[in-house]
N, C-alpha and C positions, 0 to 999 in steps of 0.2 A: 504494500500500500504506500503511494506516495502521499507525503502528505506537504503544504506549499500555502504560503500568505496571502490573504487575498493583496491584489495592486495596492489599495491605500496603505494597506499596511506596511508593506514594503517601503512604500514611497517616503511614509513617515518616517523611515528608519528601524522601525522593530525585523528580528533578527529569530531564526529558525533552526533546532536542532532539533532533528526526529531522529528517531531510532526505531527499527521491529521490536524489540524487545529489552524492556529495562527491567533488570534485576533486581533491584530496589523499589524507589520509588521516583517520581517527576519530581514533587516536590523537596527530596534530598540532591538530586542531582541538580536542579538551578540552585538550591541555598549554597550548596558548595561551591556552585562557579562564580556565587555572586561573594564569596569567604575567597577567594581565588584572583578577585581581582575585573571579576567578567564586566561589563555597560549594562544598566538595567534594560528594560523592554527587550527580554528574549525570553521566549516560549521552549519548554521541553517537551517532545509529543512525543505518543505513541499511542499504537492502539492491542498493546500486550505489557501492561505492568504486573510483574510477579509479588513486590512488593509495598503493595499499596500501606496506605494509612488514613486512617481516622478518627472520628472523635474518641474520647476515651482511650486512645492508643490501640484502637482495634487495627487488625494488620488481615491482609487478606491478598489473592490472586484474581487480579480481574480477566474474565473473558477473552481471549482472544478477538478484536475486530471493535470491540468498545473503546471510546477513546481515554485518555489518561493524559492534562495537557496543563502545568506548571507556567507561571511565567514570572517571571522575574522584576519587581518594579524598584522603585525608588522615590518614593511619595513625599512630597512637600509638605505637611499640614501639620498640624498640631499632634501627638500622639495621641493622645483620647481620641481622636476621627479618624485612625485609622483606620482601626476593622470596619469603617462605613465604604471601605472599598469593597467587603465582601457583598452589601447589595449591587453593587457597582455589575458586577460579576454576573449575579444574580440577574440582573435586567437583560444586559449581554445575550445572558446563554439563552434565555426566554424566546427575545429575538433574534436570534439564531434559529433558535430548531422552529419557530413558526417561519423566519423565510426558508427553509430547508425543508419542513412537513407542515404547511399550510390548512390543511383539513385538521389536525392536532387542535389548533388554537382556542375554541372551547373548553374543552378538560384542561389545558395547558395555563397551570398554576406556580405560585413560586410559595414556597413556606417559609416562615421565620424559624431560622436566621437567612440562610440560603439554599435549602433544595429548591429542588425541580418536580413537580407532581405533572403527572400525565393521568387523567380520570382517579386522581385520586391515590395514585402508585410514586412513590418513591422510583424516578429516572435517576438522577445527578444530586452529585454531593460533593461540595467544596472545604476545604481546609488552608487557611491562614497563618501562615507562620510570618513572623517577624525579627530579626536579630540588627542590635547595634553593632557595628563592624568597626576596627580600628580606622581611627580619626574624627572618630562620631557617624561614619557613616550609615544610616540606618535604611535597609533592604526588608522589602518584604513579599514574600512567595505566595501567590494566589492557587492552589489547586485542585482544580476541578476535573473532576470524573461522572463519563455519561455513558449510561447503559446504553449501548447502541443495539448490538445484537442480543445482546442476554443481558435477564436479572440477575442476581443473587439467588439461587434459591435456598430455602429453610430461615428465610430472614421473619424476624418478630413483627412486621410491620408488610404494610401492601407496596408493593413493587412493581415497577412496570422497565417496559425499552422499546425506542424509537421503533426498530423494527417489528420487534410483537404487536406493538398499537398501527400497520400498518404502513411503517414510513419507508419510502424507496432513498435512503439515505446512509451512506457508510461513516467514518470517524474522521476522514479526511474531507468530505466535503462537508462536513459538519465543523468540524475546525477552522474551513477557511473562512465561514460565513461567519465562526463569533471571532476570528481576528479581523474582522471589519466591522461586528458590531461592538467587539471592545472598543475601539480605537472612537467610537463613536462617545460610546457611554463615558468611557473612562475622561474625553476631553470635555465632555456635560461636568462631571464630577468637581472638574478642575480642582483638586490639590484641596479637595472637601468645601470649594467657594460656594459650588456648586448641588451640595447635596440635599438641599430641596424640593431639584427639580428630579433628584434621583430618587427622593424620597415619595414623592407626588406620582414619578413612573411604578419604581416600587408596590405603591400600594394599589394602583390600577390593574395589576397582576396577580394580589396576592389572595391566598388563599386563608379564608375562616377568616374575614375583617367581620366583626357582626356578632360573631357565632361564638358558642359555649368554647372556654379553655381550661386548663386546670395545668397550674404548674404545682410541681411540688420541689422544696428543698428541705432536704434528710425527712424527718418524720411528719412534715408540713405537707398539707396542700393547701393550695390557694386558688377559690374556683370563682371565676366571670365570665366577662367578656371579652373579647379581643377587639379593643376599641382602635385602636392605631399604632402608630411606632412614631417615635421623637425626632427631635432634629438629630440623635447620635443613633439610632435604629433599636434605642432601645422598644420593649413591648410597651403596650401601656392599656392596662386591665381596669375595666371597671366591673367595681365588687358589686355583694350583694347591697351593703349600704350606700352605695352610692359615689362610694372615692373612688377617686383615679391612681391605681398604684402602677408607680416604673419597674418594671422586670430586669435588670439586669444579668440574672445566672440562675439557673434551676435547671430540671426537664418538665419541658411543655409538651402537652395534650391536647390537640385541637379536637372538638366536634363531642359528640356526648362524653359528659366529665361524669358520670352520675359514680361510675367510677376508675381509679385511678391504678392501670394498668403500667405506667415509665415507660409506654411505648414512644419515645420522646423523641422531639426535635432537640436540638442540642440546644446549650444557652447563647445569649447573645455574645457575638463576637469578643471576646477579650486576645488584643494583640498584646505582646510585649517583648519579653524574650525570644528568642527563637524557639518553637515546640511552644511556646503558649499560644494555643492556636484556636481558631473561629474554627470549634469542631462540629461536621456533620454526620 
């Protein structure tokens, strides 16, 4: 499979290492080249990672033919708005696989923090790593993984892939389409000036605005609404009595809370060190 940047992206200057197979993971391999010395805006692909990673520190083998695509940035903003690059992401790939599988676009939801739901199915899941590098340098790794050809199976949670739902689309030309809706998103975003209007895209997409949630942290739960997300993507729950509380970290439960199973979306993005990651 070749895989290749869309024109703008090129044009802009982002920069392209694919590989058949990585060993590891995407997102170890830019964090090291960006430890290395590497220019941020370069992409790690492939569509056979042995060693993936996610929230929790779950590690797994993805599918042959799904993609697995790191990319390497170097973000201007304040550190508390970083992980609001993980919506960033999030809108991106959205728009991707709808100009890529256009009949999708109905089912085609995003979840807080950042998956990907296709009717309801867990497609894609991103993780955020972050590291200050000598001179102060601070890089940070976006990587996103999308069930192209296969789910997971035996996972705790409903699953779906591009293919299963129909879609005449492989990991390469679904790559080239969100390095052209990155490039888009990412310059809305502007260095978090711009995260308003990421936030406004965001939530035109997402999934359970309205509807029953239930986070819980350790032997807590905490059951509402899912009323919005902030200027920083935090959640923002309203209770039974009537407050507005900000969600920062838990595991969240979208859709009947009556009761509380951890089948959880991960908590909001917290960047820092590197491996303190916006895990999904």
């Amino acid at each position: 499979m070749r895989f290749s940047l869309a024109p703008q992206a090129e044009a802009a200057g982002y920069r392209l290492l694919a590989f058949d197979v990585v060993e590891g993971s995407t997102n170890t391999d830019a964090m090291e080249r960006g430890r290395a010395g590497a220019d941020a805006n370069l992409w790690v692909v492939t569509a056979h990672q042995r060693g993936g990673r996610g929230r929790r520190g779950r590690s797994w083998e993805g599918p042959r033919g799904n993609l697995a695509a790191s990319l390497l940035v170097e973000p201007q903003c304040e550190p508390g708005m970083t992980a609001t690059i993980g919506f960033v992401a999030g809108v991106a790939l959205h728009e991707a696989v709808r100009i890529c599988a256009p009949h999708l676009v109905d089912g085609l939801r995003v979840k807080w923090p950042n998956d990907l739901l296709i009717n309801g199915g867990k497609a894609s899941g991103m993780l955020l790593e972050s590291e200050v590098l000598p001179r102060g340098r601070r890089v940070v790794v976006i990587g996103i993984g999308v069930n192209v050809t296969a789910a997971p199976e035996g996972a705790p949670y409903a699953v779906a892939s591009l293919q299963q739902a129909g879609a005449h689309v492989n990991a390469a030309s679904l790559f080239e389409a969100l390095s052209a809706t990155w490039l888009e998103y990412f310059a809305l975003w502007d260095n978090a000036r711009g995260m308003a209007r990421i936030r406004d895209a965001w939530l035109a997409r997402a999934h359970g605005v309205g509807g029953p949630v239930a986070i819980q942290f350790g032997d807590e739960v905490i059951r509402g609404v899912f009323e919005t997300i902030d200027a920083a993507g935090q959640l923002v729950v309203r209770l039974p009595t009537g407050e507005a509380r900000t969600i920062t970290a838990g595991d969240v439960h979208f859709g009947d809370v009556g009761s509380f199973r951890g089948e959880a979306a991960a908590a909001r993005p917290q960047v820092g060190a590197s491996r303190n990651a916006a895990r999904i």
